[in-house]
PLY file of the C-alpha trace (Angstrom):
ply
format ascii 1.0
element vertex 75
property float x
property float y
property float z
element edge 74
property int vertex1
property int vertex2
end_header
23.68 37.92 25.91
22.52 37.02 29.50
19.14 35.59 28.31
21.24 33.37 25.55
23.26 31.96 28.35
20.14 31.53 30.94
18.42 30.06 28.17
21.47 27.58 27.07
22.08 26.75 30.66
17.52 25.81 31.07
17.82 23.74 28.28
21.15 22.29 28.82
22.65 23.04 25.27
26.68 21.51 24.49
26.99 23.50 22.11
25.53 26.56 19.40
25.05 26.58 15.72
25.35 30.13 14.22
23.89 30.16 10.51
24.15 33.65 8.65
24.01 34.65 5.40
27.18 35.30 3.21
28.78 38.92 2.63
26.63 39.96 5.52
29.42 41.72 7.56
27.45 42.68 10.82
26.69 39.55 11.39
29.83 38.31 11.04
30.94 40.78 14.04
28.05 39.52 16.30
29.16 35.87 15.40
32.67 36.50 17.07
31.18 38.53 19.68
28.67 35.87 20.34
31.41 32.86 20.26
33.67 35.05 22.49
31.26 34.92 25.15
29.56 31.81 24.86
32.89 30.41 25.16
33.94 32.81 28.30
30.77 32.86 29.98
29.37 29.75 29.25
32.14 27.48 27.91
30.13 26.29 25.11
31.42 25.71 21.66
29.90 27.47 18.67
29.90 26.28 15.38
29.85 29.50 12.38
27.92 28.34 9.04
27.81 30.90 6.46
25.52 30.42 3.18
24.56 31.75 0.21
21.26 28.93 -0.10
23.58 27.13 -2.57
22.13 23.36 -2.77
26.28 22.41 -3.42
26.91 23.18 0.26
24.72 20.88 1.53
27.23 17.54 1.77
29.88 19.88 3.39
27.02 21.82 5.53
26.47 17.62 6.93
30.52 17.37 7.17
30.72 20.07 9.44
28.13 19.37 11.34
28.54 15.99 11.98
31.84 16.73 13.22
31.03 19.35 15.73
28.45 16.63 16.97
31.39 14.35 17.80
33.31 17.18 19.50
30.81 17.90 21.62
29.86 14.46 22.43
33.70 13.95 23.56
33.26 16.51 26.10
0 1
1 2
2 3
3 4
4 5
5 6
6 7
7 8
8 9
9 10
10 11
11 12
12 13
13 14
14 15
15 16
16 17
17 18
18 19
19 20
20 21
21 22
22 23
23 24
24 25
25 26
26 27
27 28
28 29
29 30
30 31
31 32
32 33
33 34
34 35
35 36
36 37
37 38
38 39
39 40
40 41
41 42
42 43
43 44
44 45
45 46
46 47
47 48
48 49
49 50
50 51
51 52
52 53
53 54
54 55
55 56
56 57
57 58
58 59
59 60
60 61
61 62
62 63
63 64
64 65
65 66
66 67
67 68
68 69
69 70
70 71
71 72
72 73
73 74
């Protein structure tokens, strides 16, 4: 977790996009470990998207994405 945040702060990252597969449960638990301290350590947003490669989430994939963008860019 130390290298993620050394790295985020080198490249000067707003924010982190977590993309996991669906009904994978362990990485679920990382992904709220992860956001925990990214958010403690770091305070950087992080944005969960979980898929099962279905081409029908691809306009809300864009939604949510595009709004994180504008979050972030209000900070």
């Amino acid at each position: 977790m130390d290298f993620v945040i050394k790295l985020a702060g080198d490249f000067k990252v707003d924010g982190v996009l977590w993309y996991q597969l669906m009904y994978r449960d362990s990485y679920d638990i990382q992904s709220s470990y992860f956001e925990k301290i990214l958010k403690e350590r770091a305070g950087l947003p992080m944005l969960k998207i979980q898929s099962d490669y279905d081409v029908s989430e691809k306009g809300p994939f864009k939604t949510r994405i595009e709004t994180f963008l504008e979050i972030i860019g209000k900070r």
